[in-house]
C-alpha positions as CSV (number, residue, x, y, z in Angstrom):
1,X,11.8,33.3,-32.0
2,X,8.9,30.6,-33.0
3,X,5.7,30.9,-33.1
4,X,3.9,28.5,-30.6
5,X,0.2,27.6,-30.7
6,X,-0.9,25.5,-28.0
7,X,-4.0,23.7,-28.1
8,X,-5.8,23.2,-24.8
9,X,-6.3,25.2,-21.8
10,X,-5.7,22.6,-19.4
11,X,-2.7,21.6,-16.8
12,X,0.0,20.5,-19.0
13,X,-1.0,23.5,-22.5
14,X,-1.0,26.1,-19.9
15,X,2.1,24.9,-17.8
16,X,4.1,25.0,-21.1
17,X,3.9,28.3,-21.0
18,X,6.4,28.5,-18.5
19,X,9.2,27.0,-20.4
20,X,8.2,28.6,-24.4
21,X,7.9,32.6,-22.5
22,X,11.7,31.8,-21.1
23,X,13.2,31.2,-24.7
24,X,11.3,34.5,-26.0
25,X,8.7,32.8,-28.1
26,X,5.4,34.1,-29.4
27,X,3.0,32.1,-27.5
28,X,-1.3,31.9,-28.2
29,X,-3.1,29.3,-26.2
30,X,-6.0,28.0,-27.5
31,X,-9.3,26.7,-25.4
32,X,-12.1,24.6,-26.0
33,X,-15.4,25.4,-24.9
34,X,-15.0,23.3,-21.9
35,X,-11.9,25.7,-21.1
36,X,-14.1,28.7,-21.8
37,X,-13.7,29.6,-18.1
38,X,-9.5,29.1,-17.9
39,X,-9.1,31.3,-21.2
40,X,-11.2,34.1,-19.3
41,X,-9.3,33.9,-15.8
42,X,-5.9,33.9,-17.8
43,X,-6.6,36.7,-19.4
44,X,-7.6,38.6,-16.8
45,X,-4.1,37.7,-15.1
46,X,-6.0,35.5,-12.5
47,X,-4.3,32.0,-11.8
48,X,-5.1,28.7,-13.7
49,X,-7.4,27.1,-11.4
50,X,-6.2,23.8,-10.8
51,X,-2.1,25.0,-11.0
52,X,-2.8,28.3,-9.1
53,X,-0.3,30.0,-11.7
54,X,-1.0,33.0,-13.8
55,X,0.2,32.7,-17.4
56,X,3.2,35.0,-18.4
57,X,2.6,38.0,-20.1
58,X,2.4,38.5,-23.4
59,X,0.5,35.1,-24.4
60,X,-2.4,35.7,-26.7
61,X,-5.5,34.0,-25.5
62,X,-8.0,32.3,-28.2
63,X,-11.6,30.8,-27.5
64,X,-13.2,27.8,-29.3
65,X,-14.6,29.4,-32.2
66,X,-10.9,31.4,-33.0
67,X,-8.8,28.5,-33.7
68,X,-8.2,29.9,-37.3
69,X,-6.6,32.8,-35.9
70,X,-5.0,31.1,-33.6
71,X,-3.0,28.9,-35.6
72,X,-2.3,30.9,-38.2
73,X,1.4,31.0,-39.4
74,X,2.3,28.7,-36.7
75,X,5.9,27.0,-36.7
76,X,4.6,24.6,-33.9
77,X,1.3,23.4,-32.6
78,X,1.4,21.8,-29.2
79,X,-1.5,19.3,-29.1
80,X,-2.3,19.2,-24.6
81,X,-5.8,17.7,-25.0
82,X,-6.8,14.2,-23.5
83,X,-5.7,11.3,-25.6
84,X,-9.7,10.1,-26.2
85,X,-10.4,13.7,-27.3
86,X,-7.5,14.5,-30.0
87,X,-9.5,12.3,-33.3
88,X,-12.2,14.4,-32.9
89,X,-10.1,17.8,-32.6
90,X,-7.9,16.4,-35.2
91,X,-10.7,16.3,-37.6
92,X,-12.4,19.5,-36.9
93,X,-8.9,21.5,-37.0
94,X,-7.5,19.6,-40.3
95,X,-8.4,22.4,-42.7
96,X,-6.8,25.0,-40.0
97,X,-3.7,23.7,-38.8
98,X,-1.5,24.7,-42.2
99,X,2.2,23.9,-42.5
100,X,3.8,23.8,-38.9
101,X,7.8,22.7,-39.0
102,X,6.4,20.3,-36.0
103,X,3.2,19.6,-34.4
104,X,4.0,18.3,-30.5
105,X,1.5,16.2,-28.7
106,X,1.9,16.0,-25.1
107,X,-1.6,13.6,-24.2
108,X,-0.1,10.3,-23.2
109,X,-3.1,7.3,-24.4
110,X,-4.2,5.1,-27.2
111,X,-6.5,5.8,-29.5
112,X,-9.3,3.1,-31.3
113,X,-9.3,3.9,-34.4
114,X,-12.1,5.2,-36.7
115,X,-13.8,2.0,-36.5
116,X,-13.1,1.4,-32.6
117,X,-11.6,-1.8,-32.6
118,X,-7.7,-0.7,-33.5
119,X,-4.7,0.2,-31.0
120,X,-3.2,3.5,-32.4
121,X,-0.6,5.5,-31.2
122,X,-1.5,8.9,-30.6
123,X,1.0,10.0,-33.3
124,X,-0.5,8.0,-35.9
125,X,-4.0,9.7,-35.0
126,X,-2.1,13.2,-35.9
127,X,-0.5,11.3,-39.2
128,X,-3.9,11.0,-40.4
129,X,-5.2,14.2,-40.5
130,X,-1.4,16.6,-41.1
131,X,1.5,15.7,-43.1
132,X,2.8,17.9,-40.2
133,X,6.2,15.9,-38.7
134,X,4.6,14.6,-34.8
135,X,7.2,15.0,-32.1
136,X,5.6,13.0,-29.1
137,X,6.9,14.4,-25.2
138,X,6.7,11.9,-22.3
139,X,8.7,12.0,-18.8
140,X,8.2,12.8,-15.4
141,X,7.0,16.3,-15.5
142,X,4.1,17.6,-13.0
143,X,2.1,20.1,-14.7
144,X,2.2,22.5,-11.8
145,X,6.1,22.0,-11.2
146,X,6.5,22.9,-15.0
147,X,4.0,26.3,-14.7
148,X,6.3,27.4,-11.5
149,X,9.8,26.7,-13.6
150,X,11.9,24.2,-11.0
151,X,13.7,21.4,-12.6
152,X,11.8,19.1,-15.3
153,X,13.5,16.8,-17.7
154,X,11.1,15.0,-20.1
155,X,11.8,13.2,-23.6
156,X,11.0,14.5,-27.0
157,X,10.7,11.8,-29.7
158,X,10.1,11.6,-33.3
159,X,11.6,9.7,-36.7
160,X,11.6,12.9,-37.9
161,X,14.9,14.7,-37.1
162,X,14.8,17.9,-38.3
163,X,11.5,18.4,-36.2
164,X,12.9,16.8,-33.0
165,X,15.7,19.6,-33.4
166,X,13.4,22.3,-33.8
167,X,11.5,21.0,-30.9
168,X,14.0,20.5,-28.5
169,X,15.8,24.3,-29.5
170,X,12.3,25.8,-29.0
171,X,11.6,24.0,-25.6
172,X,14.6,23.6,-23.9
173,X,15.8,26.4,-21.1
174,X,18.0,26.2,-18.5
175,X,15.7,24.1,-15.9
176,X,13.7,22.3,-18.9
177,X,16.1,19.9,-20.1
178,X,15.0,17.5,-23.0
179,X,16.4,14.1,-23.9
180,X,15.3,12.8,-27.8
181,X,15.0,9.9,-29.0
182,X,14.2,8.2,-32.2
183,X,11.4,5.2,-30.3
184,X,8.4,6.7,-30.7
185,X,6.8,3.3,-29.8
186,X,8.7,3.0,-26.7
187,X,8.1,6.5,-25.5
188,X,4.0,6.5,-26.4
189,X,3.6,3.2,-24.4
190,X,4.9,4.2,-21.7
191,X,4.1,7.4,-21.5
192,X,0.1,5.8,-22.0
193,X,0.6,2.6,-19.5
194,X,2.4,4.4,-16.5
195,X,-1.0,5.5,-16.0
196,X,-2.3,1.9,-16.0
197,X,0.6,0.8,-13.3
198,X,-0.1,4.5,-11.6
199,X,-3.4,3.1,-10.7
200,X,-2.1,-0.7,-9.7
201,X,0.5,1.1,-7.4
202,X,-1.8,3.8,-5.9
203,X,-4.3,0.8,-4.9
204,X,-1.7,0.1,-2.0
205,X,-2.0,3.7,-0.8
206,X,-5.6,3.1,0.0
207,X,-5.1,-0.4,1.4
208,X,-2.9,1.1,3.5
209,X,-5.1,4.0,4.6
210,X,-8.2,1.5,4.8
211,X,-6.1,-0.9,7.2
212,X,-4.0,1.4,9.0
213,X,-1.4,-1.2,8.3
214,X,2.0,-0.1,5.7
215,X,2.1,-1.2,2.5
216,X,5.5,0.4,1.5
217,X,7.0,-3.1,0.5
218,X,4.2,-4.1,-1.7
219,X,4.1,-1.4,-3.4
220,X,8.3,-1.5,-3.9
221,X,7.4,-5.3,-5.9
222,X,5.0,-3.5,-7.9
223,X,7.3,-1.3,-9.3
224,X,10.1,-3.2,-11.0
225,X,7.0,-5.4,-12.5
226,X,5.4,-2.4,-13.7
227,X,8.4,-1.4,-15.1
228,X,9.1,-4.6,-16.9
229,X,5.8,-5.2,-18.7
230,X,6.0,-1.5,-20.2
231,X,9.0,-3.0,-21.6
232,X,7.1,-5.9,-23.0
233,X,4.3,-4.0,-24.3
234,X,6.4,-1.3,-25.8
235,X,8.5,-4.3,-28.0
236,X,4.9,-5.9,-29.0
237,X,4.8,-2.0,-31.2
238,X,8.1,-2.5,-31.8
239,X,9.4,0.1,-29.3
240,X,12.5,-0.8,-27.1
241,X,12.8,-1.5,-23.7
242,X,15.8,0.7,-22.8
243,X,13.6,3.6,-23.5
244,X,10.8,2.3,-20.9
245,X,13.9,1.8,-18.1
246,X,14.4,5.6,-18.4
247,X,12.4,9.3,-18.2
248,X,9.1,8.0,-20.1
249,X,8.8,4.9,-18.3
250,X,10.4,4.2,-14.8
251,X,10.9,8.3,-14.1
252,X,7.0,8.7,-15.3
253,X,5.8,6.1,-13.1
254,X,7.7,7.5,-10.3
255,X,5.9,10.5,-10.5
256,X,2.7,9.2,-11.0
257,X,2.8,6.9,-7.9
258,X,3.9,9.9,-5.5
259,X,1.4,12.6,-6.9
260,X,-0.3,11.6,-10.0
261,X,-4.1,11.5,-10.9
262,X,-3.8,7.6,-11.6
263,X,-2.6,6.8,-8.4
264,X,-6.3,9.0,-6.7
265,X,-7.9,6.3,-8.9
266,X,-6.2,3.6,-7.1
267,X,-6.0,4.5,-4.0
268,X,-9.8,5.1,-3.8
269,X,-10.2,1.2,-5.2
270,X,-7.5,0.6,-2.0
271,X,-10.1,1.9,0.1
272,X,-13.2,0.0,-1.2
273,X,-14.6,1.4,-4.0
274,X,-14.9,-1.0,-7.3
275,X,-13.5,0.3,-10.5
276,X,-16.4,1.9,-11.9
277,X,-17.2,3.6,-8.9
278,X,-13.8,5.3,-8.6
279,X,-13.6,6.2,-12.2
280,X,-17.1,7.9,-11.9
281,X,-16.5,10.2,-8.5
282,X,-13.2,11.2,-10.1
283,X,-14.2,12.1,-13.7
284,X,-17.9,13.7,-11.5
285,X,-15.2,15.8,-9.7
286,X,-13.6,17.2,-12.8
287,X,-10.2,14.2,-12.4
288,X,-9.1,13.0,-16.2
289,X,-7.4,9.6,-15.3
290,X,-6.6,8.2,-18.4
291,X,-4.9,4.7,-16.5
292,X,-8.5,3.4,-16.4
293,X,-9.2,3.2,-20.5
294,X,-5.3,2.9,-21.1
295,X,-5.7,-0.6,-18.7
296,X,-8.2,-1.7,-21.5
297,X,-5.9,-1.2,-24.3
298,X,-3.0,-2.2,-22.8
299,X,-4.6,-5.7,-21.6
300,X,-6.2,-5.9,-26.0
301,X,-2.7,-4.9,-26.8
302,X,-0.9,-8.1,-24.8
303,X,-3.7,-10.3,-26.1
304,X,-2.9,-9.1,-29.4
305,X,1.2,-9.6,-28.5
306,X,0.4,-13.1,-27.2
307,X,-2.6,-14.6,-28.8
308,X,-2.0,-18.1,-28.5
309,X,-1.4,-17.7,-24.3
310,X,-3.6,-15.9,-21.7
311,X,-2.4,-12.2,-20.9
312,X,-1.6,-13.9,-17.0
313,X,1.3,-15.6,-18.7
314,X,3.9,-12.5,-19.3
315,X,1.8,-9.6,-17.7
316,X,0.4,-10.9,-14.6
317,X,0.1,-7.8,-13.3
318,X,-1.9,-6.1,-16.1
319,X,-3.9,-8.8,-16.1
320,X,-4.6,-8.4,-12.1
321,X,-5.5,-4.6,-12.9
322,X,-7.5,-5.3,-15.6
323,X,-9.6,-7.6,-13.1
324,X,-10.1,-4.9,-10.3
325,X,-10.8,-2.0,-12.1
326,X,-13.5,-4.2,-15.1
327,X,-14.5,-7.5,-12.8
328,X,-14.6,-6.0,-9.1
329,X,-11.7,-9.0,-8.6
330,X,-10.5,-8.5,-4.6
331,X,-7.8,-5.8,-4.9
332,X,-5.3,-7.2,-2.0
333,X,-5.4,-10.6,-3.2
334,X,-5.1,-10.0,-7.5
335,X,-1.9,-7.6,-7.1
336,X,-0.2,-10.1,-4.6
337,X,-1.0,-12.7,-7.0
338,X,0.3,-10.9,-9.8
339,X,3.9,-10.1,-7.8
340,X,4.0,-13.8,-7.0
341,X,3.9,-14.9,-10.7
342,X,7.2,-14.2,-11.9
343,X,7.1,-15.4,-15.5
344,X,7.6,-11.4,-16.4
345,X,11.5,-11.5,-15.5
346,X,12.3,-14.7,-17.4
């Protein structure tokens, strides 16, 4: 039996709950004061209230200002916080977080860098403030389908592996099946750009519900681009692309563009709204969609792979997004544009 701390009271922390309390863990879930309200309802045994699930019993529930206790004598710490939030955590919780065998992040983003002008991999963040081994999780896995316990499979990766052992012995149960692999790179850019391409793919949803007209094909030629410029990006890091063509990239995009956050931020730019617009009714409502910054770094990240060409040349289609969502560019008319330019396959 391990001792699991999670960090973060939000979908995906509470959700892997499901999973640890079926391999007989001790589990503690730890809030911030933003999920002062969750910790409450889950200990009173009400449902989470955006996965309408309970928790399981026996998880012991921390607020904000008992994060010592609740990482004390941890074997693993589960970092499910947003990607743009996990510096600032990191920092505050680097005298607290001890010797853990592995610390697992499950927030799929970049991260700027202390000065704001870097490209970091969310693992790196964690390097800085824990000799802790990192073991990074991406795949297709819907918070709520993971709290009820049907069928996930998601990838565990680390170039530690002793900790990607550990990790997947502690997660792993009979309907949460883990693949590992040793590309971090690979798995942390996809896992942070399916959200981009969630939102390039979900624009065609709301073009469709805007003109009443289907869009199913367009968005089908979207896909296997998206697909491909993950791959690109993820070499730039030096990830590889066979590790984008499975779980954390084409299965995570798949997921995203049938019922993901990301796609809501497209589909209302599909209907009319501009970028900014979008962004702001979603994050006013209480949506994190992390595509909209993970566009910005992703399209820094290809000028940085290809400085001596514009980003058009081997991602037209992150170039296209990029447009919509920060220069209002026509929606209809940029992704057509971008599935037209085929330099991305050659």
């Amino acid at each position: 039996m391990a001792r699991v701390t999670i960090l973060g009271a939000g979908d995906m922390g509470t959700a892997l709950l499901t999973p640890l309390h079926a391999g007989g863990h001790e589990l503690r879930l730890w809030g911030t004061a933003r999920d002062a309200g969750i910790i409450d309802a889950l200990e009173r045994g009400d449902p989470h209230p955006r996965l309408s699930v309970a928790a399981p019993p026996g998880v012991g529930f921390f607020r904000d200002e008992e994060v010592g206790a609740a990482l004390d004598g941890a074997d693993i710490v589960v970092i499910a916080i947003t990607s743009n939030a996990i510096r600032p955590v990191m920092a505050r919780l680097a005298s607290e977080l001890g010797n853990p065998r592995a610390i697992v992040v499950v927030g799929k983003g970049f991260d700027s860098g202390p000065g704001g002008d870097e490209i970091l991999l969310l693992p790196h963040v964690i390097g800085e403030f824990s000799r802790a081994p990192v073991v990074a999780v991406g795949g297709p896995a819907i918070a709520k389908e993971v709290a009820i316990g049907t069928p996930t499979a998601a990838t565990f990766g680390s170039d530690d592996a002793g900790a990607l052992a550990y990790s997947h012995e502690v997660f792993s149960t009979a309907v949460y099946y883990i693949e590992t692999t040793d590309d971090v790179a690979g798995l942390e850019v996809a896992a942070a750009m399916k959200n981009a391409y969630g939102v390039a793919i979900g624009i065609a949803d709301g073009i469709e519900k805007r003109t009443g007209l289907p869009h199913a094909n367009m968005r089908a030629a979207l896909f296997p681009h998206a697909v491909a410029e993950m791959g690109l990006l993820a070499e730039s890091l030096g990830g590889r692309r066979e590790t984008v063509a499975g779980l954390s990239g084409a299965g995570d995009l798949q997921v995203t563009v049938t019922s993901g956050r990301n796609r809501l931020l497209g589909e209302r730019i599909g209907m009319g709204l501009s970028g900014a617009e979008a962004f702001r009714e979603l994050t006013a409502a209480g949506t994190t969609t992390e595509g909209y910054l993970a566009t910005e770094y992703g399209y820094r990240l290809a000028q940085r792979a290809h400085p001596d060409l514009p980003v058009d040349r081997h991602f037209p289609l992150l170039d296209a997004l990029y447009r919509i969502l920060y220069e209002d560019a026509p929606a209809t008319e940029a992704l057509w544009g971008a599935v037209t330019n085929r330099p991305v396959f050659e």
